[in-house]
C-alpha positions in Angstrom: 122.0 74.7 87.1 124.3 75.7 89.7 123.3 79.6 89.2 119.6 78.3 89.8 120.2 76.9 92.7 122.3 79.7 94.4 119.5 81.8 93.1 116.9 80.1 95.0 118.8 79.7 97.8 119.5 83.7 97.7 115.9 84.7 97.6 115.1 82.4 100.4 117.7 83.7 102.9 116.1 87.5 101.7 112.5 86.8 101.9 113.8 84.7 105.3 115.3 87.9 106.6 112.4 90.1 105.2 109.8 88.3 107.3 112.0 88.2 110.5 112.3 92.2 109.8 108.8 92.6 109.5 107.9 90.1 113.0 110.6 92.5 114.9 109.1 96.0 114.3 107.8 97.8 117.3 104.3 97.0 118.8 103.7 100.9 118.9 104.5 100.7 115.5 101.8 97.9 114.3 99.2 99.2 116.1 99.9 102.6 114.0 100.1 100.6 110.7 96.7 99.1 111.8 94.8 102.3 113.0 95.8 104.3 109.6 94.6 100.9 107.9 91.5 101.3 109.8 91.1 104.4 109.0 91.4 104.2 104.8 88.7 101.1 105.2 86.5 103.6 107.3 86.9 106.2 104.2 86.5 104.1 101.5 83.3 102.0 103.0 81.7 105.8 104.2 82.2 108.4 101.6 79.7 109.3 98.9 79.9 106.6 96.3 79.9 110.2 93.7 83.5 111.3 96.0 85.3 108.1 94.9 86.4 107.4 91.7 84.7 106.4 88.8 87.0 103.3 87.7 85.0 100.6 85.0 86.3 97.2 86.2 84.6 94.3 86.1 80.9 92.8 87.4 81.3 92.4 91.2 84.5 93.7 91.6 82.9 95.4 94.7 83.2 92.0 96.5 86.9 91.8 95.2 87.3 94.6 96.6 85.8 94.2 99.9 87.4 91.1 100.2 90.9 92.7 99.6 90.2 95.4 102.2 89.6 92.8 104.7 92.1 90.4 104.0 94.6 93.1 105.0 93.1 94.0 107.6 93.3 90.5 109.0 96.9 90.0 108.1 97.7 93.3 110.0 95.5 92.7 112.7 97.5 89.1 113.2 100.4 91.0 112.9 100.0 93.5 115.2 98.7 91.0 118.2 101.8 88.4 117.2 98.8 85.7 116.9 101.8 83.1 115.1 102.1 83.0 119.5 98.6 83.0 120.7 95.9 81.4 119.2 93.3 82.6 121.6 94.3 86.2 120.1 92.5 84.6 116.8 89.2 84.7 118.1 89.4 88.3 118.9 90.9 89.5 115.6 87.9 87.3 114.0 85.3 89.3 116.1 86.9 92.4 115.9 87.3 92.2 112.1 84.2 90.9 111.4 82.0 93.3 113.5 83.9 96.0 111.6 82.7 95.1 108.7 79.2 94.8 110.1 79.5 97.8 111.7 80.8 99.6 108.1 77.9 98.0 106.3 75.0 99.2 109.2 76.6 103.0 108.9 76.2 103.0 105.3 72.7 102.1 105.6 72.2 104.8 108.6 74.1 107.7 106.3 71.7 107.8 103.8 74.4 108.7 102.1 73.9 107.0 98.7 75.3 103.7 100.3 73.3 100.5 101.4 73.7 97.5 103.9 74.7 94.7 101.9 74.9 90.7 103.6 76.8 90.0 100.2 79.4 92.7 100.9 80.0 91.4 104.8 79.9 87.5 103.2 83.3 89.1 101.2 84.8 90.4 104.5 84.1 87.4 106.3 85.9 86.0 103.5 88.8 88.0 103.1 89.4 87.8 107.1 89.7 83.7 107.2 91.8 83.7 104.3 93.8 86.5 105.4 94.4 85.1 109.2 94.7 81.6 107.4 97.7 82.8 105.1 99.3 84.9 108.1 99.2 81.4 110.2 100.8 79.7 107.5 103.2 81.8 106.6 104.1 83.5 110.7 104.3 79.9 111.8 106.3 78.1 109.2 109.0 81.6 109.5 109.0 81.5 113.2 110.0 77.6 113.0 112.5 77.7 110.7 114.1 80.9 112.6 114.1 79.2 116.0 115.5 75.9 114.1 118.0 77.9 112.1 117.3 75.9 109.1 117.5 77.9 105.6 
């Protein structure tokens, strides 16, 4: 019982000083992490469905997918404009995330490149972004007021 409890108490000062690690990097440095994030979504949503891999998963795991992609890229995007201090920065990272999806799916369809516009794929990105932004508020706030406080 008593190991338990200094075991829980352990992992919460870590995953305490984790998340204060990860809210003191550099801003030159997030804006990296978010550009070479950028940058993989761009691949992945662009290239020649034959050029990626041939993986058998599950019936729409293209969503799952989509939504994964942009749920990072919301998180990082939070991250990267410290929105846990601003909440008009929200509405940006919304609109910015959001049209890059739009803008992924409309560049498929212009490509001719074996890739289509799909409203269900953008629906997953628009999901992925308020759940990603939703978690980073949750977690960035609740971190930042128990650092100020001091409380463990």
């Amino acid at each position: 019982m008593i190991y338990e409890f200094f075991k829980t108490r352990v992992l919460i000062v870590i995953f305490k000083n984790m998340i204060s690690y990860i809210l003191s990097i550099r801003q030159s440095i997030r804006v990296l992490f978010v550009l070479i994030y950028i940058g993989c979504v761009a691949a992945l949503s662009l290239l020649p469905m034959q050029d990626l891999p041939q993986v058998p998963m599950f019936r729409g795991e293209d969503k799952l997918i989509h939504f994964t992609m942009y749920f990072g890229l919301s998180i990082l995007f939070c991250w990267t404009l410290k929105t846990e201090l601003n909440f008009s920065r929200l509405f940006f990272v919304v609109l910015v995330t959001v049209g890059w999806g739009i803008l992924m799916e409309y560049l498929q369809l212009d490509m001719h490149m074996g890739r289509s516009f799909s409203w269900l794929d953008e629906l997953a990105n628009s999901i992925g972004v308020g759940f990603g932004i939703l978690i980073y508020i949750l977690v960035s706030r609740k971190t930042v007021a128990n650092l100020t406080s001091g409380s463990v």
